[in-house]
N, C-alpha and C positions, 0 to 999 in steps of 0.2 A: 519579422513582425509575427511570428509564428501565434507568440505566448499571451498578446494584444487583444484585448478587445475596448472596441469605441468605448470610449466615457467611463470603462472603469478605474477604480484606482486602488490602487494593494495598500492596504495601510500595514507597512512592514512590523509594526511596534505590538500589532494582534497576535496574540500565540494559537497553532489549531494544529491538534492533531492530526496526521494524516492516515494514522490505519488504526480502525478500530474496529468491534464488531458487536450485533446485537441477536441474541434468539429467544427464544420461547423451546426450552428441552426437552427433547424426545429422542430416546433411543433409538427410534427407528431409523432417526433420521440425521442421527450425528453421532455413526458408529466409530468416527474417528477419533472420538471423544473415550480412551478403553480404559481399565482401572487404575492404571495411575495418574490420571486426569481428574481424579476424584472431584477434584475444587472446579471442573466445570461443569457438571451433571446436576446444573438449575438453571432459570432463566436469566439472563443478562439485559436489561434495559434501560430506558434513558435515564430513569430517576437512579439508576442503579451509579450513571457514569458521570450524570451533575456535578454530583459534591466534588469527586475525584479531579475531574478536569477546571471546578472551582478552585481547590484547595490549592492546585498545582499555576493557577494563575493562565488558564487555559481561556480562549475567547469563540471554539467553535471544536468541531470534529470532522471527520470526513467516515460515514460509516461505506463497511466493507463487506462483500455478500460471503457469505459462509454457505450455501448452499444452492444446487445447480437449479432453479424453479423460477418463473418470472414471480410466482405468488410471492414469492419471499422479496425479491427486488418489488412489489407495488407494494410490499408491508413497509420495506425500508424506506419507500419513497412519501409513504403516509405518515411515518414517524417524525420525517423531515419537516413534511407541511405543518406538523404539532408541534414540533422544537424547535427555535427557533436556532439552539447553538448547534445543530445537526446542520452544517453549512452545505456539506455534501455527501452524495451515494454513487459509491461503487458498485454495480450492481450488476445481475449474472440476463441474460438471455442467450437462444441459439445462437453463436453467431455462424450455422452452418446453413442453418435452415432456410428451406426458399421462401418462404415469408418474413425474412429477415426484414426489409427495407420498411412493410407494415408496422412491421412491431414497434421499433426505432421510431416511426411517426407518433406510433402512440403513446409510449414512455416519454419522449423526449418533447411532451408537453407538461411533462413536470420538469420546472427549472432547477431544482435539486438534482437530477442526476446528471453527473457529471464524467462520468468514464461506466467501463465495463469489465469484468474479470472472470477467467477461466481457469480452473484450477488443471493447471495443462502439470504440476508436477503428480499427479496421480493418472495420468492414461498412458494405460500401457505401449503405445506408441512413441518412441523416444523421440518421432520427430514429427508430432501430432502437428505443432507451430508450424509445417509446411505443408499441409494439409488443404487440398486446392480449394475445397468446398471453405476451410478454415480462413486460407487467406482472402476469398472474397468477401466474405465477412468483415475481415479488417477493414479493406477497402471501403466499407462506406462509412465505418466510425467520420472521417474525416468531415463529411457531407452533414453530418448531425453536430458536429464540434464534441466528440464524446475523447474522452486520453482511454488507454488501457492498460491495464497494472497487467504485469508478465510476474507471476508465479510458479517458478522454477525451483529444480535443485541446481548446484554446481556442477552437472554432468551433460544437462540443456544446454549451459551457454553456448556452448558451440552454435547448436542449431539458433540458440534466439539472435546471434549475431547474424545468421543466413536471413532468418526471420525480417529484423529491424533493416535492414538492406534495403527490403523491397518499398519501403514506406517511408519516406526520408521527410516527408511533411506531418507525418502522424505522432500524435503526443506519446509517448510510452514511459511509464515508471515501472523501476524493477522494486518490486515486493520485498523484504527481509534480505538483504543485499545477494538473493539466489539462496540462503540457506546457509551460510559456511560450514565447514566442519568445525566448528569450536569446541566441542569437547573433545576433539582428536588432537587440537592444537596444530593441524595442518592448515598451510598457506596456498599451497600447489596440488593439483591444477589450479582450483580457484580464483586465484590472482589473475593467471593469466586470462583467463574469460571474463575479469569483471574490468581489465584494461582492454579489451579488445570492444567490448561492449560502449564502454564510456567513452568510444571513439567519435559515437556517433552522438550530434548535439540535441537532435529531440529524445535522450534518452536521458532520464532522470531516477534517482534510486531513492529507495525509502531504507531510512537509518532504524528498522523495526525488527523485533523477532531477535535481535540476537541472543537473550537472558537466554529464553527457549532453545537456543540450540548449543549453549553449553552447555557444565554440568548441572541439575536443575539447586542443588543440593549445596557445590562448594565452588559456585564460580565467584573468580574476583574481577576488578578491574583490570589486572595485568593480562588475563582473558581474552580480555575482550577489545585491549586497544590495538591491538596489530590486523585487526580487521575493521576498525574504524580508521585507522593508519591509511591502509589498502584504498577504502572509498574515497577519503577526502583528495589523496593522491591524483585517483580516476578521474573522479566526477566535480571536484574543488567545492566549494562553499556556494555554489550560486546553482547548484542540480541538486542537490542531497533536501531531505526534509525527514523531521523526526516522526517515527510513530510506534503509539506504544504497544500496539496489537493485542492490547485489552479485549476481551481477560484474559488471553492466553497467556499473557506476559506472568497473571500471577502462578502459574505453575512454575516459576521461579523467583521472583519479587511481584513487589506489590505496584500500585500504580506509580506512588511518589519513589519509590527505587527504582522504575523504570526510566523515570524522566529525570532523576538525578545522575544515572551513570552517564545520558549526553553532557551535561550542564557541568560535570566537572571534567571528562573529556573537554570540553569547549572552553574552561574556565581560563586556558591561557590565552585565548585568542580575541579578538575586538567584539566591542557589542554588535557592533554589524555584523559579523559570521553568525555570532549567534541569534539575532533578529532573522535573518535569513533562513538559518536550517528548522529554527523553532515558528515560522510562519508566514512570513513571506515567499519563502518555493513555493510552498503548499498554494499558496494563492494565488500566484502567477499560472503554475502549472495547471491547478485542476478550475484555475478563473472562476474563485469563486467571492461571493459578494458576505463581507460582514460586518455589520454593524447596520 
């Protein structure tokens, strides 16, 4: 009953994105943004992602924090309460800090947000995820109903499999399925941490980020299906959920190219796989309400 809540009901037939993102741009403060990221050195917002998630027959979003500040998680949370297809936020606080449990009281009276995310693939600690002050913080997501999205490279799985051990109740989605190497066209190690991962049933992966990490220039679908191969394998049709990681996605395709490389991957399989990966995880997973 983990994915349950009283009186809701998933209407599987809704499409929603599950990883996207929104800012207001400043150099200062999204140096990860360097010159050949050109196409993302403006602002990104709702009216910006409408048409986009209209055109493509989308019914909602889940935005994702880009930046480590609650300000930015209470702007994501206010954009929510204005949109109404902004179904849910990802969004960043300490989760070390000893006012942790405060905080969580007071965000988590906005009904929109929905989990938390720490961008643990940039601290230079390789095994930041075990991190004692770190993992009490996990510990009380559960107490707020919050998921948490593990953003990773392929070189954490290790540790995020230590990690997910300790929490066998706690919601968790893996981000851009860890990162793969796709413009190397390597499988291994990879594989084997994204099967050791998918062992565990509260762990769910987002089908996002792959354009991005091939080549930005001359990737094909031949690409990119041996690492959608890998996940459905793991994690089957009933964990996986798409997203398109807007805008980052267009540093390689555009939005409707992002969401057509699932759709014809998917195009051999039943309408139910694809109801599933295109909006019902999403909604089961991060419980959220639309319509």
């Amino acid at each position: 009953m983990l994915f349950k809540r009283k009186n809701d009901e998933i209407r599987a037939t809704a499409r929603v994105d599950a990883h996207q993102h929104f800012w207001r741009y400043n150099p200062s403060e999204y140096g990860w943004i360097h010159d050949s990221m050109q196409v993302l050195r403006r602002d990104f917002l709702p009216s910006d992602l409408k048409s986009e998630l209209d055109s493509a027959g989308f019914s909602g979003c889940v935005v994702v924090q880009a930046r480590q500040t609650v300000e930015e998680t209470r702007w994501l949370l206010q954009l929510a309460s204005a949109k109404h297809f902004i179904s849910g936020v990802v969004g960043w606080v300490d989760l070390q800090s000893n006012q942790l449990h405060p905080q969580l009281q007071s965000l988590t009276k906005e009904p929109k947000l929905v989990g938390l995310r720490h961008i643990v693939q940039s601290e230079p600690d390789e095994n930041f995820l075990l991190q004692p002050k770190f993992l009490r913080g996990i510990s009380l997501l559960e107490e707020f109903d919050l998921a948490y999205d593990i953003l990773i490279y392929p070189r954490h799985l290790p540790v995020a499999v230590q990690f997910v051990e300790r929490f066998p109740r706690q919601r968790f989605v893996l981000d851009h399925i860890a990162k793969p190497p796709i413009k190397d066209r390597l499988l291994h190690p990879w594989t084997d941490g994204i099967r050791r991962l998918a062992d565990f049933p509260n762990v769910f992966c987002k089908l996002s980020g792959l354009v991005t990490e091939a080549n930005w220039n001359h990737w094909t679908m031949t690409h990119l299906t041996p690492y959608l191969d890998v996940a459905f394998e793991c994690f089957g049709p009933d964990r996986l959920m798409f997203g398109s990681d807007w805008p980052v996605c267009c540093l390689a395709a555009s939005y409707s190219r992002t969401v057509e490389v699932l759709e014809e991957y998917l195009a051999p399989q039943t309408a139910g796989v694809s109801e599933k990966v295109f909006g019902a995880n999403v909604q089961k997973f991060y419980k959220l309400k639309i319509g």
